[in-house]
N, C-alpha and C positions, 0 to 999 in steps of 0.2 A: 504494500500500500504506500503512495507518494504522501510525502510530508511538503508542506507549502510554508513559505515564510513570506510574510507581507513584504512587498516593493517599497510599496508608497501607497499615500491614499489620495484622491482629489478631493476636497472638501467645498462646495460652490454654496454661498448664503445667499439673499434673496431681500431687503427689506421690504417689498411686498407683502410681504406672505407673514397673519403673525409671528409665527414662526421662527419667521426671521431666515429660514433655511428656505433656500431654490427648490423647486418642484418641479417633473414632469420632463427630466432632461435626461437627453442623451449622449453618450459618450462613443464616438467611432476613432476609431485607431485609422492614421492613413495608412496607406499602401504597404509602407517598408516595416512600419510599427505590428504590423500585424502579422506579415512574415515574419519577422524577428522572434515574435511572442508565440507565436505556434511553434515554430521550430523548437521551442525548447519546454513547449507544454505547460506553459502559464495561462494560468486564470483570471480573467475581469467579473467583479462581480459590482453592478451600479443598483441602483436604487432611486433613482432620477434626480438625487440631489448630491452625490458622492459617487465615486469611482476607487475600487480597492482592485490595485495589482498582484497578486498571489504569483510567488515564483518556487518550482519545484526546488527543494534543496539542492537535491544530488545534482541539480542544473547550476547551480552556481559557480561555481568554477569555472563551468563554458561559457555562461552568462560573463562573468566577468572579463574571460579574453577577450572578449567584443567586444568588449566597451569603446573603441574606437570604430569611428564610420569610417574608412579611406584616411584621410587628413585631416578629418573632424570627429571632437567627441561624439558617442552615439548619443542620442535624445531620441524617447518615445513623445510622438506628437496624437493630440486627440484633441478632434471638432469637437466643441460643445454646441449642442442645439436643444432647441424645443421641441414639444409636440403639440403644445399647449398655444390653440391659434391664435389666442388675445396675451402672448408672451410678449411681443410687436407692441400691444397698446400700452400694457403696464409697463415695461422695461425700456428706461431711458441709455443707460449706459453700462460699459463692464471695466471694471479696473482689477487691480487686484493691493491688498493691506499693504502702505508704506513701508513698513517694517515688521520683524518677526511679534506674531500675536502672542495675547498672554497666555493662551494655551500651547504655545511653542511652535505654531503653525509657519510656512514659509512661505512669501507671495510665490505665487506658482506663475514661473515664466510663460512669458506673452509671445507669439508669433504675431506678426501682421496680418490682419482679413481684409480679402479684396472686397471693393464695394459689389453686391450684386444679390439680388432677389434671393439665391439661394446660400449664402455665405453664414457662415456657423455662428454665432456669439462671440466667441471667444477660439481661436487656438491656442492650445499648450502645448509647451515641448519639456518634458522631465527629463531630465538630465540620467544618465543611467548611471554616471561614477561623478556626486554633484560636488564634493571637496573634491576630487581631482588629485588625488591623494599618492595613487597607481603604489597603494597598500591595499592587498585581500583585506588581510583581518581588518582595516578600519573602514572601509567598505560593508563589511558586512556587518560590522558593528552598529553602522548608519542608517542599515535597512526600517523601512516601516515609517519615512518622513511622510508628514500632514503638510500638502499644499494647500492655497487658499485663494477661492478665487470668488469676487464680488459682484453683484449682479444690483443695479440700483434704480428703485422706482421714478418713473419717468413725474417727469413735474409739469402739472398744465395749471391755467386758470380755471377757475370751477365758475361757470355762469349759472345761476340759477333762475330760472325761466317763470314766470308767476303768470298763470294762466287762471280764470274764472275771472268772478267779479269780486277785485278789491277798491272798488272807488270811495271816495272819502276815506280814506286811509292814508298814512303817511308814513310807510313802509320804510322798513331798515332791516339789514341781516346781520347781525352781531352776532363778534366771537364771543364765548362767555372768558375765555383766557384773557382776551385782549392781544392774543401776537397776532390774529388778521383783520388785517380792514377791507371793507367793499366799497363800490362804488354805490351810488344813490342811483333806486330805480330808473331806468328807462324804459321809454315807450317804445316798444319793438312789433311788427308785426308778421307772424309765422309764415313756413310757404305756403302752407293753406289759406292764407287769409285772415287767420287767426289774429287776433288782439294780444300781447303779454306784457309783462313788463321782464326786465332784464336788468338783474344784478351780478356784477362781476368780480372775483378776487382784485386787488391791486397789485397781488404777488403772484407768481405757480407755486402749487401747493404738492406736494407730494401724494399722489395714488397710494393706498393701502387696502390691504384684502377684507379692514376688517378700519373699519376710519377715524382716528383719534377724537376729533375735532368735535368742538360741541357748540355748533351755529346755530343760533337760534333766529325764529322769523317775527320781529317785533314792530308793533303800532305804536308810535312813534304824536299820534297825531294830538294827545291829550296831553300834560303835563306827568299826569302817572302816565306814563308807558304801559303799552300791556305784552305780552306774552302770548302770539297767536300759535308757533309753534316751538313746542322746546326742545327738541333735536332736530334739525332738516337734514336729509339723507344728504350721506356722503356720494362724492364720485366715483363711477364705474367704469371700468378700463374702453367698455365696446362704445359708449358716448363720446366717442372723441373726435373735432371738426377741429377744422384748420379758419380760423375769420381774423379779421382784424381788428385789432384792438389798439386805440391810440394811434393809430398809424402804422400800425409792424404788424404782420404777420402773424399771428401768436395759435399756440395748440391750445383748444378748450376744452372741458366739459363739462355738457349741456346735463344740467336735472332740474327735472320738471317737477313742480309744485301748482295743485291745483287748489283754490278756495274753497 
């Protein structure tokens, strides 16, 4: 029976997602990475938020005389993608941690992605001998590093759309924290024809799977203020429009509020 020792692991977070951890990804080895890895009977086991390399023991030794590509170290490279079709709406960017995390994690090196429809998230290339040591035993001593790689909520304005009849009213949409302000209702009218009013973040706000923020929808038009609604629904990834706002370009999303 083979005995396996951890590689490495990919470790990919998400702040979307409570969680905090990436979901619903996939990890493919290109071309040479996966010859490489069969050839000597190693194991990927993902889970669509992490990537763990299992490498046969008794392969270690062969494994390690290859550590050199030709005239370059070897690196295992692997496409990170989705499968999750509103991954696109919620996910602004990917980087990966400044520096080593305090769980001893290591930014997991970046490849360049060409622009194109079908282009992965992110490319990693794992280094296969990453001190560079060209010592067995401290190589193998090494084995089982946590890479780390980030994945970070895209940031739109959040327009709230106020549909039905609010006349005689003197509408405002307040943060209860006070770190967002809006703009004061506008008269907007839908492409149906429709009447709304339209209020807008003055910042982007950041998408969450699950929405921090506690806006409320207040009348404004008395001296007591009233309280018509005490949570208004956060932003949803698939509401997302491209209008202009102030002059520029800007990403939105649209939630509807009706009277």
């Amino acid at each position: 029976m083979q005995r396996y020792r951890l590689f490495a692991t990919l470790d990919v977070r998400h702040d979307y997602f409570a969680d905090s951890r990436a979901h619903h990804l996939l990890f493919l080895p290109d071309t040479d990475t996966l010859a490489f890895l069969r050839r000597f009977d190693a194991l990927l086991h993902a889970n669509g938020q992490s990537l763990a390399i299992m490498l046969v023991e008794s392969q270690l030794q062969g494994i390690w005389s290859e550590r050199g590509d030709g005239a370059e170290p070897r690196v295992l490279r692997f496409d990170v993608h989705s499968i999750d079709e509103a991954c696109a709406y919620y996910t602004g960017a990917v980087s990966t941690p400044p520096q080593v995390e305090d769980d001893g994690a290591l930014p997991a090196p970046l490849l360049p992605v060409p622009a194109s429809a079908a282009a992965p998230w992110a490319t990693v290339a794992l280094p296969l001998d990453a001190a560079g040591s060209n010592d067995f035993s401290a190589w193998m001593s090494a084995l089982g590093t946590t890479y780390r790689l980030c994945m970070h909520s895209r940031r739109t304005v959040w327009k709230y759309v106020l549909t039905g009849d609010w006349r005689g009213r003197a509408l405002s949409v307040v943060d209860q924290r006070g770190e967002v302000t809006f703009t004061a209702p506008a008269e907007e009218r839908l492409p149906n024809g429709q009447p709304a009013l339209a209020v807008h973040s003055t910042a982007p706000i950041a998408l969450r799977e699950r929405p921090l923020q506690r806006f409320q929808l207040r009348d404004m038009t008395d001296a007591s203020e009233r309280v018509l609604i005490s949570r208004l629904p956060g932003a949803t990834p698939q509401r997302l429009w491209r209008e202009t706002v102030r002059g520029e370009p800007t990403l939105v999303s649209e939630i509807f509020v009706h009277s």
